[in-house]
N, C-alpha and C positions, 0 to 999 in steps of 0.2 A: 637509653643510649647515651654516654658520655659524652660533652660536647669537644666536638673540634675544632683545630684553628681555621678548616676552610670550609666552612657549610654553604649549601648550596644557595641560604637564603638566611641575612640577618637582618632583621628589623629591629631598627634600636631609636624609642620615642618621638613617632612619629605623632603629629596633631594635624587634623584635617578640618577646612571649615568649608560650609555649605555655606556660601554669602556671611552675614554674621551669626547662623547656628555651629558650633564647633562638634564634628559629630565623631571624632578620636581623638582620645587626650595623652600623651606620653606611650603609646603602642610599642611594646615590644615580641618580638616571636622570633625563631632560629628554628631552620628546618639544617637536619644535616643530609648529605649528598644519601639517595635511598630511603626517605623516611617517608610516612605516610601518617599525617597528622589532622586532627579534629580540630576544628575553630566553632564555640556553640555559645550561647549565647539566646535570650528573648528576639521575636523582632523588636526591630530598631537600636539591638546592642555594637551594631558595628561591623559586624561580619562582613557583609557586600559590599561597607567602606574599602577596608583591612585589605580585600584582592582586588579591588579599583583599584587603590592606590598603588599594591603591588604590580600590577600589569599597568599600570601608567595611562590609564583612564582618568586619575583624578591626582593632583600632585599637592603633596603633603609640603603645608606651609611650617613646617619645622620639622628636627629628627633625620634619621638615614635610614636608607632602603639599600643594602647589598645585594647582589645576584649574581653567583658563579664569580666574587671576586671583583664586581663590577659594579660601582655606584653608577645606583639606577633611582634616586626620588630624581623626580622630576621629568625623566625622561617622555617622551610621547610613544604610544604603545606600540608604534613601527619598530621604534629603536629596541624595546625591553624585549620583544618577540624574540629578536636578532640577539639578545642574549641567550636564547632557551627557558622562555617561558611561554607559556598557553595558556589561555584564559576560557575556560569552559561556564558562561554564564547562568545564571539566573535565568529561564523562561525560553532558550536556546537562541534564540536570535540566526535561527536561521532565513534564507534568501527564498520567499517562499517559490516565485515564480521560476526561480532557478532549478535543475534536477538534482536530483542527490548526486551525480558523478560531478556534477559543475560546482557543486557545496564541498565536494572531498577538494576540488582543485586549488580552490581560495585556498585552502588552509596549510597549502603547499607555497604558496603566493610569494613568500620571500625566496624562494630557494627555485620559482618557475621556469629557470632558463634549464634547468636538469630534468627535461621532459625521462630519460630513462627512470631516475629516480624515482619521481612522481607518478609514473607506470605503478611502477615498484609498490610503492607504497597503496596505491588504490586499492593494486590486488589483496596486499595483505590487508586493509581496510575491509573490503569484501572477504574475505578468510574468517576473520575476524564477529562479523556481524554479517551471515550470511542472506537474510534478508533484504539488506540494502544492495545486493547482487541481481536479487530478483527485479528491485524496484531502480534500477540504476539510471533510468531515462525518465523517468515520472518526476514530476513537479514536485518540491518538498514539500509545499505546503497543504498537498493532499494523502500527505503518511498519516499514521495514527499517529500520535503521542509518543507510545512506547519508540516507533521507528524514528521519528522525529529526534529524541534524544538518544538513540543510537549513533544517527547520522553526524549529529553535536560533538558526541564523544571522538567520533572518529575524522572528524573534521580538527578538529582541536592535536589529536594523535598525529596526525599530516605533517605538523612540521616540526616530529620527532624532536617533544620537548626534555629539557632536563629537568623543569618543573611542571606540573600541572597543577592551576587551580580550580577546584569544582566548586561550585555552588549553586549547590538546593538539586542532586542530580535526582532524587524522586518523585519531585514536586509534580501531582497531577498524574503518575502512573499505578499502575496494577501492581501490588505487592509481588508476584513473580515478578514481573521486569525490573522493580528494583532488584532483586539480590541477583540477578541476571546480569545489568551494572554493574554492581558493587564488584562482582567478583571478577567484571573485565577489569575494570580499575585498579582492582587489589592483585592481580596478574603482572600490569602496565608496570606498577610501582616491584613488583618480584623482580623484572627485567630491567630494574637499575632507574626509572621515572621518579622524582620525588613527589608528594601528592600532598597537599594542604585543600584541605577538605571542611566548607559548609554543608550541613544536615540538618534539617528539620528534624529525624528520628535519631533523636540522641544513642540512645543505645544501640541500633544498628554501625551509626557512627563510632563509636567505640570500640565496637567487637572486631571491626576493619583494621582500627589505629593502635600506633603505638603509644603515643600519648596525645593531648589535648591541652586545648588553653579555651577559658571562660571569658569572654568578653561580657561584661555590664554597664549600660551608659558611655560607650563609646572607653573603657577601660580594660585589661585584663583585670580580673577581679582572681584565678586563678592557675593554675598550671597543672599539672597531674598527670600520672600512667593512666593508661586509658581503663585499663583490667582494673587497677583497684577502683577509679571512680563506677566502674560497669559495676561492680560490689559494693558501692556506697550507693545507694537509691536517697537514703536521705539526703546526702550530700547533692547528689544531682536535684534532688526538688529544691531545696534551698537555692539552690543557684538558678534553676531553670525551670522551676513551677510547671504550670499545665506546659511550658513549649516543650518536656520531656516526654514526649509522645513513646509509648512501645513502639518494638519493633514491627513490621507489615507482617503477618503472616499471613499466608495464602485461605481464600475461604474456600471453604467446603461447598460444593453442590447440594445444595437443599434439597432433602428425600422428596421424591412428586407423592402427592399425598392419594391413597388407596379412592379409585373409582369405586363407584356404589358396587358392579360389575365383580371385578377383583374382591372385593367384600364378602358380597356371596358365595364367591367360589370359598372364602377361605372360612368360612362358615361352614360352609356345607364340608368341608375336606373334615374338620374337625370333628361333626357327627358322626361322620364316616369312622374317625377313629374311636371315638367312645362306644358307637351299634358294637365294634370289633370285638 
């Protein structure tokens, strides 16, 4: 995709410190309005800094951060929300003792005095993941996993962002549910949502994206279509060693193995056919 002059998100060398660890160094990355891109990387390469900083979690002691046209380093994640971003975390962080219709409401939280809206929205939340329909009064912190990052997604969805950052959305789920995800996500991002996307499973991440940026040691080390690095595997090890994990695919139900019983029978069926 050719760049534009008004992308929905530029990052032009930002450097981040942890006390005195510096853990981004010169970061750049540009998403354009509609794009859905990979950020991959080792742990500890950066990634989880990269949309901290982005969502205004952690503020980048040098460099600019754009959004929608709107210098946003530094800003506090109230204010960057209120631009059209979402931050769909690492490990979900949702409100355990709250229920999942009280989790979708938060996420509505800037925009709460439009109770029609937020109607609105829940429903199509519940449309969406119809599960969490079922589970709508239950406490989140007694979902499974898989419902647990549903509810995340769709919490995050609530206050119909123009950007969305994910990361790490399969961490700890059943290979169904991930591409069950993925392809809500890859949906969101159809309907006009931009998506900057952390992955563990590199090449699931790819197959999703349009293109991808390498972070190593807290630097982009590269940039690339997503197709041709999914076609370079050498390339992806060099960069990304064991963290380039295959994609999940779903397991097979293990054949139950022949009782003594069943044995017999198929013994005997067989003499049956040789006596013939």
């Amino acid at each position: 995709m050719p760049e534009s002059p008004d992308p929905i998100l530029d990052v032009d060398s930002i450097d981040v410190f942890y006390g005195p660890i510096q853990a981004l160094r010169g970061v750049s990355l540009r998403l354009e309005r509609g794009e859905m891109v990979a950020l991959l990387g080792v742990n500890g390469a950066g990634k989880t800094t990269t949309l901290r900083a982005i969502s205004g979690l952690l503020s980048p002691s040098s460099g600019r951060i754009v959004i929608d046209g709107n210098e946003a380093a530094g800003l506090p994640a109230n204010r960057v929300v209120r631009l059209g971003v979402a931050h769909l975390p690492e490990g979900r962080e949702l409100f355990p003792e709250m229920s999942v219709i009280e989790n979708l409401h938060l996420g509505h939280w800037v925009a709460r005095q439009d109770k029609a809206r937020q109607k609105e929205l829940t429903d199509q939340m519940m449309d969406l993941f119809p599960r969490l329909r079922e589970r709508a009064t239950q406490a989140s912190g007694t979902l499974s996993g898989g419902e647990q990052q549903m509810l995340a997604v769709a919490r995050a969805l609530m206050s119909e962002p123009k950007l969305l950052l994910v990361d790490e959305l399969s961490l700890g789920l059943a290979p169904i549910v991930v591409r069950q995800l993925f392809e809500t996500i890859k949906e969101v991002n159809r309907l006009g949502t931009a998506v900057l996307l952390v992955e563990q499973f590199v090449h699931l991440a790819l197959e999703y994206t349009s293109r991808a940026y390498v972070l190593a040691r807290g630097e982009v080390e590269m940039e690339g279509n997503s197709k041709e690095l999914l076609a370079s595997p050498d390339l992806i090890a060099a960069y990304l060693g064991s963290e380039a994990a295959p994609p999940p695919k779903p397991r097979r139900a293990p054949r139950k193995p022949a009782t003594a019983s069943a044995a017999r029978r198929s013994s005997a069926a067989r003499g049956r056919k040789t006596a013939r």
